[in-house]
C-alpha positions, 0 to 999 in steps of 0.5 A, a space after each residue: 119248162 122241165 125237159 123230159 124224153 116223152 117231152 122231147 120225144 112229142 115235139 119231134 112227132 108234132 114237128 114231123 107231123 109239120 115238117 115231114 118226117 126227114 125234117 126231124 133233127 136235134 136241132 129242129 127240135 131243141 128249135 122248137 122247144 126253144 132250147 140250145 142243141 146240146 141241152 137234148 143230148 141228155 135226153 136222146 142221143 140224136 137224130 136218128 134216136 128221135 127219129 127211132 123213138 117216132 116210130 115207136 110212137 106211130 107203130 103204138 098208135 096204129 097198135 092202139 087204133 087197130 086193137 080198138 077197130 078190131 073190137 067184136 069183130 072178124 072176118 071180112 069185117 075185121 079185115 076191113 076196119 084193120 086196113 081201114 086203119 092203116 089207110 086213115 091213119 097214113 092220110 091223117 099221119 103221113 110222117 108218122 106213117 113213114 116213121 112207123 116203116 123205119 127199119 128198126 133194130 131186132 131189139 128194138 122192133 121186138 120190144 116195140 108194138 110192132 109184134 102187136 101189129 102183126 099179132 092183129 093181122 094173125 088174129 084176123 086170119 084165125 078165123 080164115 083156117 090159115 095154118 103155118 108157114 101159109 098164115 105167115 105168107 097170109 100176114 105178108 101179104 096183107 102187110 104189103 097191101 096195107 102199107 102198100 096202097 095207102 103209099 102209092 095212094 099218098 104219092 098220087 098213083 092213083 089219083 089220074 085214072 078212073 075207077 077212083 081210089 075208094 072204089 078200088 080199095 073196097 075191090 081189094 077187101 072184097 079180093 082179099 077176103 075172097 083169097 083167104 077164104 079158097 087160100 090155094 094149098 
């Protein structure tokens, strides 16, 4: 078996998938490919390096997932299938979604896909008439929304109290839609 970084690097994403994303070590993984620890230290420097090139992994595939969804359409409809997105992918991913909520490094985060992520929310609001800083306050906002109720759905915030989860969330595309259309100026 030949280790390379993308090697390493996929067992650390399947084994966070597994064991959640804090049970990512170097040892965890050299564990898992059945290696010694020091044999990985050619190919990251350590936990929190595995950990970093995780989230780039996550943040490439809700980029890749989202620019997928948001295919032909706009609008509420592109609203919806981009916070679609990021729900589903929280509930199928819950370690690579915290992964992908990592507080990177400024040149890490800017050579990541974290700039294609925002560039889809800054697509969608084109075609709301959002003009600087308010589009700005406007991908703030639906980045809270979209990273924030799928958090608080995962913990079980939702999960005792009647209108259900589903229901809710279709209440907030329909609010969200309905404040960037009147956005207050």
């Amino acid at each position: 078996m030949t280790l390379t970084p993308d090697r390493v690097v996929r067992a650390a994403v399947e084994l966070a998938d597994e064991a959640g994303f804090s049970g990512v070590t170097v040892s965890a993984v050299a564990r898992r490919l059945g290696v010694r620890t020091s044999t990985l230290y050619s190919h990251v420097r350590g936990s929190d390096d595995l950990r970093t090139r995780i989230a780039l992994v996550a943040l490439a595939e809700l980029a890749d997932r989202g620019e997928a969804a948001l295919a032909g359409r706009a609008g509420r409809d592109a609203l919806v299938a981009l916070a679609d997105v990021y729900r589903d992918y929280a509930r199928e991913h819950p370690a690579r979604y915290e992964a992908a909520r990592t507080r990177l490094d400024p040149e890490t985060a800017a050579a990541s896909a974290g700039p294609r992520n925002a560039e889809m929310i800054r697509a969608i609001l084109r075609g709301y008439d959002l003009s600087e800083p308010d589009q700005t306050h406007a991908v703030r906002l639906l980045g809270s929304v979209f990273h924030g109720y799928p958090s608080l759905e995962s913990a079980g915030a939702f999960a005792h109290s009647s209108p259900g989860s589903e229901e809710s969330w279709t209440r907030i595309h329909d609010a969200l839609d309905a404040l960037l259309r009147n956005w207050p100026r």
